[in-house]
N, C-alpha and C positions, 0 to 999 in steps of 0.2 A: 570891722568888728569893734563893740562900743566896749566900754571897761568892763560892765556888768555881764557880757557875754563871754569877754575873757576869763573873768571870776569864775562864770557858771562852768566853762569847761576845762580850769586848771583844776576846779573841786573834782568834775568828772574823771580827769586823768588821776588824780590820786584815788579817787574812792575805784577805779578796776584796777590800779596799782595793788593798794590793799586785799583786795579783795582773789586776790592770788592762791591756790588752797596752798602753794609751798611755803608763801609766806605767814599763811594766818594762826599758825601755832605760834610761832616766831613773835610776831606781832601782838599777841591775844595781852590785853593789860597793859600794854605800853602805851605815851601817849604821842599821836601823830605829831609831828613838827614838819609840819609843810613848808615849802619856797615862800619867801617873804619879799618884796619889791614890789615896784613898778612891772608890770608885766610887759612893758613895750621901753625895756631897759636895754642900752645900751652894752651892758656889761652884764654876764653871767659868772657867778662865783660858785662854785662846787666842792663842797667839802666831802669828810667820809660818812661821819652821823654825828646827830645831837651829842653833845655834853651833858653834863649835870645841869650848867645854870642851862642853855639852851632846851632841855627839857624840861623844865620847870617853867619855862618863861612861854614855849610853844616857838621859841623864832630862833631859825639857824643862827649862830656867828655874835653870838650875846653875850659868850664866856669869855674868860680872858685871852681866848688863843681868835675869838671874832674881835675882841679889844685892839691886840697886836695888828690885825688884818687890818682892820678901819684906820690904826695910826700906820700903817705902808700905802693901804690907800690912798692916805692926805697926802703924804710927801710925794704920792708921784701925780697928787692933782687933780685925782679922783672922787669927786663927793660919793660916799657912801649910799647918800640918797638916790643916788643913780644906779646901783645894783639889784639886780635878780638876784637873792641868794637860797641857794638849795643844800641838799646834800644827796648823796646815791643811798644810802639810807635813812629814812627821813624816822628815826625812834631809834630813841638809844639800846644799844645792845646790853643783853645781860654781861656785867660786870666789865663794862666799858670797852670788850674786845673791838678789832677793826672786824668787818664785816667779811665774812664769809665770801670764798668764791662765788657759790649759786644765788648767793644774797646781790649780790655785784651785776652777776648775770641777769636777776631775776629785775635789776633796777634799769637796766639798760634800755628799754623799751620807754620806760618813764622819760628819763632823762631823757632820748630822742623828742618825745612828741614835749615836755617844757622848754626844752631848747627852740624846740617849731614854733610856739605859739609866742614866747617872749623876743624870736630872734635876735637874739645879741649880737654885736658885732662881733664881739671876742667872748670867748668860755673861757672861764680862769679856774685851772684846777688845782686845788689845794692840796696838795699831796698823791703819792701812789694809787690809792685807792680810786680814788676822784677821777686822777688821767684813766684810767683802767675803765671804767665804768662808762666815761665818753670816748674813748678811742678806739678798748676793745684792744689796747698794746700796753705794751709794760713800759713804763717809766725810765728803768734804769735811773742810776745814784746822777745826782745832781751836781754840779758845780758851780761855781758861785760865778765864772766867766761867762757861763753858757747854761742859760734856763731851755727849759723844753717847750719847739712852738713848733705847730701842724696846724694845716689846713685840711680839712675831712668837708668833704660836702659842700663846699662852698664857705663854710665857717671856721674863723681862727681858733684856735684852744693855743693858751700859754699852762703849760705844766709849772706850779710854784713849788717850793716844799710846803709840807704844813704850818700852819704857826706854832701849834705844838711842839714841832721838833724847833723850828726858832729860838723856841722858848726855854727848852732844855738846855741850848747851847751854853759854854760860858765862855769867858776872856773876851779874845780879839773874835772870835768865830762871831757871836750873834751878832756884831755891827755889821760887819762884811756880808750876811748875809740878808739884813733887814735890807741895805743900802743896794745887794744885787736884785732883791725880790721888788723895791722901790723903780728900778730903773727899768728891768722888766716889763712892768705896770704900767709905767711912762711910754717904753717903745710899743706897749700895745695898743696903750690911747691915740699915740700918733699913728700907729698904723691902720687904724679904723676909718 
């Protein structure tokens, strides 16, 4: 399949996304921010939804907490340019909540068939929400020894925290954990 057929059918996959009746009140005025990459990326990154600047600009991982993401990417090696990045709800929710159980549910079908067409070697999910949405399992609290890695389907998913919560951290927490999500990132490259 050439680039421009992959195009024509990631649009396809978002517009019967959208076009969901549970979703379309939900949706109605908001603006789409679709998966951004190479569609034949090696790496799938998955957050929960758009931010402010991410909605304004139309492309997942643009705000400060895709800032943080890109500079953990570098350190373990990863060019940026080589990610799929999506979210399990792709438009910012009213008043910045995380998304809804049936919103989760209802993205879950998405997320399958963008995973199918960009196959990634690895799914990297950016927090609770993200795993939950590709795994269909809950998370549970993270530690900075031991990040979360499942194989489903034939496909890896590393579980990360968000950058968000990164980014709230203070003291000694935010290095220890930029540096465990950094090597994370690293064992997932090399395990591809």
């Amino acid at each position: 399949m050439d680039q421009a057929q992959r195009e024509a059918r990631m649009a396809e996959i978002y517009r019967q996304y959208a076009g969901q009746p549970v979703l379309r009140r939900i949706a109605e005025g908001r603006r789409l921010v679709p998966g951004h990459g190479p569609l034949d990326a090696p790496l799938m990154v998955v957050g929960e939804a758009p931010g402010e600047q991410e909605d304004k600009r139309g492309v997942p991982f643009t705000g400060p907490a895709g800032k943080l993401l890109q500079k953990l990417f570098a350190g373990a090696g990863l060019p940026w340019d080589c990610c799929y990045v999506t979210n399990v709800l792709p438009w910012r929710p009213p008043g910045n909540r995380d998304p809804y159980p049936f919103e989760v549910q209802a993205a879950e079908a998405r997320l399958e068939r963008e995973a199918a067409l960009v196959d990634p070697l690895v799914v990297v999910a950016a927090g609770a929400v993200a795993w939950r949405g590709l795994t269909r399992s809950e998370l549970g609290p993270f530690a900075t020894e031991k990040l979360k890695w499942r194989e489903l389907g034939g496909r890896r998913f590393i579980g990360i925290p968000h950058p968000s919560f990164i980014m709230r951290l203070g003291g000694a927490e935010r290095p220890q954990w930029e540096r465990a999500v950094t090597e994370a990132l690293a064992m997932a490259l090399a395990a591809a």
